[in-house]
C-alpha positions as semicolon CSV with decimal commas, in nm:
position;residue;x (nm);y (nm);z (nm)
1;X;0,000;0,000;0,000
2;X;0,123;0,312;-0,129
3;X;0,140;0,680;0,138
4;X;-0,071;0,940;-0,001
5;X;0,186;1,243;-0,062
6;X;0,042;1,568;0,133
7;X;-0,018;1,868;-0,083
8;X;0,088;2,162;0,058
9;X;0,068;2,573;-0,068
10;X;0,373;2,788;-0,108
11;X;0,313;2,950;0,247
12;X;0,218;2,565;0,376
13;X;0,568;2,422;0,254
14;X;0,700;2,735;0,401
15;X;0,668;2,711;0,784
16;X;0,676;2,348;0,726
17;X;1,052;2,364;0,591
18;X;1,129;2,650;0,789
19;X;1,258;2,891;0,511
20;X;1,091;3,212;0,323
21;X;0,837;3,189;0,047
22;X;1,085;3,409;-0,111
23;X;1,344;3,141;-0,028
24;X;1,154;2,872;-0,263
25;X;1,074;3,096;-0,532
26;X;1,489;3,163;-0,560
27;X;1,555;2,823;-0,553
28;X;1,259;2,726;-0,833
29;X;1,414;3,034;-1,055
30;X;1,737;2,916;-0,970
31;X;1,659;2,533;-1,035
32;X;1,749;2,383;-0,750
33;X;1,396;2,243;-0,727
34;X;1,118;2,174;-0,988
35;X;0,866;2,377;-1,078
36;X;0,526;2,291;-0,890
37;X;0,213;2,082;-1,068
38;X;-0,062;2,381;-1,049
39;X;-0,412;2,304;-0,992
40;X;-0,660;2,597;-1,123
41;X;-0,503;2,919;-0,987
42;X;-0,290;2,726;-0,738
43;X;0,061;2,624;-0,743
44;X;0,056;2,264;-0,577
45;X;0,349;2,156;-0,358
46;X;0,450;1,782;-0,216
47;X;0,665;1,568;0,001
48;X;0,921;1,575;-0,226
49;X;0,971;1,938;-0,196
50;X;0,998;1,923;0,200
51;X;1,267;1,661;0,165
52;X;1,433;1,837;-0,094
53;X;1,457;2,166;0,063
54;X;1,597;1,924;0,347
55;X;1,881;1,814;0,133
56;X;1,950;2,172;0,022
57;X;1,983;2,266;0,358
58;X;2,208;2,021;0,449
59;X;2,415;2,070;0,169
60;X;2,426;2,478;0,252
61;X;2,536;2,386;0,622
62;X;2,840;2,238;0,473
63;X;2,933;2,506;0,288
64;X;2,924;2,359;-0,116
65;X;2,794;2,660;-0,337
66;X;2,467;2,668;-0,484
67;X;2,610;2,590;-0,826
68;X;2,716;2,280;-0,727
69;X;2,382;2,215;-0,493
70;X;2,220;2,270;-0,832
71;X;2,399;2,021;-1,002
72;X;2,389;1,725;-0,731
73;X;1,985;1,781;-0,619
74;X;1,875;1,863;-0,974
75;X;1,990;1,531;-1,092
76;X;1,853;1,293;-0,808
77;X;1,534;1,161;-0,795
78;X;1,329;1,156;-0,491
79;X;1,369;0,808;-0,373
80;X;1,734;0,935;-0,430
81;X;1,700;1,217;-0,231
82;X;1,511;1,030;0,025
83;X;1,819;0,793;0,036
84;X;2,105;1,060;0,105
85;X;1,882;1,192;0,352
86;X;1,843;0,884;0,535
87;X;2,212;0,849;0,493
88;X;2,286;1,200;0,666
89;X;2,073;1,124;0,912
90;X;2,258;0,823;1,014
91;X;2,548;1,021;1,007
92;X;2,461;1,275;1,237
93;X;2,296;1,018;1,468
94;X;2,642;0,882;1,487
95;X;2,822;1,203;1,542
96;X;2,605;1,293;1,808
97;X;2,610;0,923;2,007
98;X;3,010;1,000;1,969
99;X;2,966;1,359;2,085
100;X;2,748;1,210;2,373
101;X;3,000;0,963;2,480
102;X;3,289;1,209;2,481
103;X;3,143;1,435;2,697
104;X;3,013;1,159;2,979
105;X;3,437;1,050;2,929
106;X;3,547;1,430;2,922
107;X;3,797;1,545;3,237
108;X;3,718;1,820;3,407
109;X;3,366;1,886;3,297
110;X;3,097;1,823;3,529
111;X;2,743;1,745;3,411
112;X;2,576;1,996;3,225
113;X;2,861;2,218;3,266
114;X;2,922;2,480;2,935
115;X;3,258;2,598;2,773
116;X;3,252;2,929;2,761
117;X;3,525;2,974;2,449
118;X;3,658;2,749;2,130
119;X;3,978;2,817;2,323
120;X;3,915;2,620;2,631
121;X;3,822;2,308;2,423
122;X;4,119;2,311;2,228
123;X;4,311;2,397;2,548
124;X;4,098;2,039;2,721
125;X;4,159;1,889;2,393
126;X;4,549;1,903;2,401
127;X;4,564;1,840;2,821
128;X;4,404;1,490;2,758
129;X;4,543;1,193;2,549
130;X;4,365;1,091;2,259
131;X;4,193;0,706;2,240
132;X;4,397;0,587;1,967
133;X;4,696;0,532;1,820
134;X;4,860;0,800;1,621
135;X;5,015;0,745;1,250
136;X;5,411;0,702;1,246
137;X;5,525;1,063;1,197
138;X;5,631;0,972;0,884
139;X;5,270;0,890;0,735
140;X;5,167;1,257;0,891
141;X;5,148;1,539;0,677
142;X;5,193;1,385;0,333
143;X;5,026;1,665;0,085
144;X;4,882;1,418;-0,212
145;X;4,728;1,653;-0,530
146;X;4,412;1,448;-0,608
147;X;4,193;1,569;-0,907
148;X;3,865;1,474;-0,942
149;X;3,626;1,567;-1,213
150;X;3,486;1,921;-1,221
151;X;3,094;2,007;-1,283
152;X;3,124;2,103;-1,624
153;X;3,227;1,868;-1,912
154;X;3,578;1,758;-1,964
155;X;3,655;2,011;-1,641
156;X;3,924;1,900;-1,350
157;X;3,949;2,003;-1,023
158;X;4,284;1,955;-0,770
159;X;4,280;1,880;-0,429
160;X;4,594;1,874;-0,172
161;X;4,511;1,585;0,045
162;X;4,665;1,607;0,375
163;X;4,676;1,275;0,623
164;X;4,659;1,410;0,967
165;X;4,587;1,090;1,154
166;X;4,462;0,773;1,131
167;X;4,101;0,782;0,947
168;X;4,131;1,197;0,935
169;X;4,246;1,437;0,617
170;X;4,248;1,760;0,503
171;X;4,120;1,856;0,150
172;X;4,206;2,192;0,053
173;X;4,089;2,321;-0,310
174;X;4,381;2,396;-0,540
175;X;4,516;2,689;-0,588
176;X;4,449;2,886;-0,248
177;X;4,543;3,207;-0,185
178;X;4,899;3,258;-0,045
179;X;4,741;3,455;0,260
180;X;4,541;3,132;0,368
181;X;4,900;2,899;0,363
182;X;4,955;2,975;0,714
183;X;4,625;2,972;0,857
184;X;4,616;2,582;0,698
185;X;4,992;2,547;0,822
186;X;4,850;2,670;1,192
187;X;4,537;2,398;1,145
188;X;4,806;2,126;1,022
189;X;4,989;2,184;1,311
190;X;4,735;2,211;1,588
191;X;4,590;1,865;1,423
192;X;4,925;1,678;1,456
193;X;4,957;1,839;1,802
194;X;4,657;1,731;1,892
195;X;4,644;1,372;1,749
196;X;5,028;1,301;1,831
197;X;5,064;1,110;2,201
């Protein structure tokens, strides 16, 4: 037996994905979803377009550009989209049983107690001793130029891939700006730093 998809209006979808009517309309002009089905006067909006807006989301929380958003929601289907959805939402369920279990192990912090700064968990970060095992210093910091394919036709993009420790890299886009060298240097270091026993 099949679910009945709920039809929602523009202002319906709305509140229901938690962004502007103005919002949808950009993405619609902007294909990053489908025009609606309209019914008389009425433009007619689905599931699909709550879980889609979903996926946008998600992809605009990690920062890939709405070019390339474009390009990866406009070619999935729904049970597609459905899919990565389920498959981020594994992922964060993960994250956040990890999250939960470092902070019942964490020194120093007593129950419900708040950081107050980024600085004081990187300072509690670097006074305790990470769970695993380290790689050799030798495997550490071995920039690798990857390219993958690029979004248009025949197009290449490079990569520096950066091991930092075991089961953790760094991917910066190539070329970067000379002024952002150091600030990745600092990062490289702090990660070694912090990953190194």
């Amino acid at each position: 037996m099949s679910v009945k998809e709920t039809d929602y209006s523009i202002n319906e979808l709305a509140k229901r994905a938690r962004v502007s009517v103005r919002t949808i309309r950009f993405y619609i002009s902007e294909g990053l979803l489908p025009a609606p089905e309209t019914r008389g006067r009425y433009a007619v909006y689905t599931d699909e377009y709550l879980d889609r807006l979903e996926l946008i989301r998600r992809l605009k929380d990690s920062f890939l550009p709405l070019k390339e958003i474009r390009a990866t929601v406009s070619a999935l289907s729904w049970e597609e989209v459905q899919a990565s959805l389920a498959d981020l939402r594994k992922q964060d369920a993960q994250a956040q049983r990890i999250a939960m279990a470092g902070e019942k192990t964490s020194q120093g912090q007593r129950a419900g107690e708040r950081r107050s700064s980024a600085a004081e968990y990187i300072a509690e970060l670097l006074s305790s001793k990470p769970a695993n095992r380290p790689l050799p210093p030798a495997q550490v910091n071995q920039p690798a130029l990857i390219h993958l394919p690029g979004p248009a036709a025949g197009a290449e993009e490079s990569w520096q891939r950066i091991h930092l420790a075991l089961g953790l890299e760094l991917h910066i886009h190539q070329p970067i700006h000379s002024s952002d060298q150091q600030k990745i240097e600092q990062i490289v270091r702090l990660a070694k730093k912090l990953f190194s026993s």
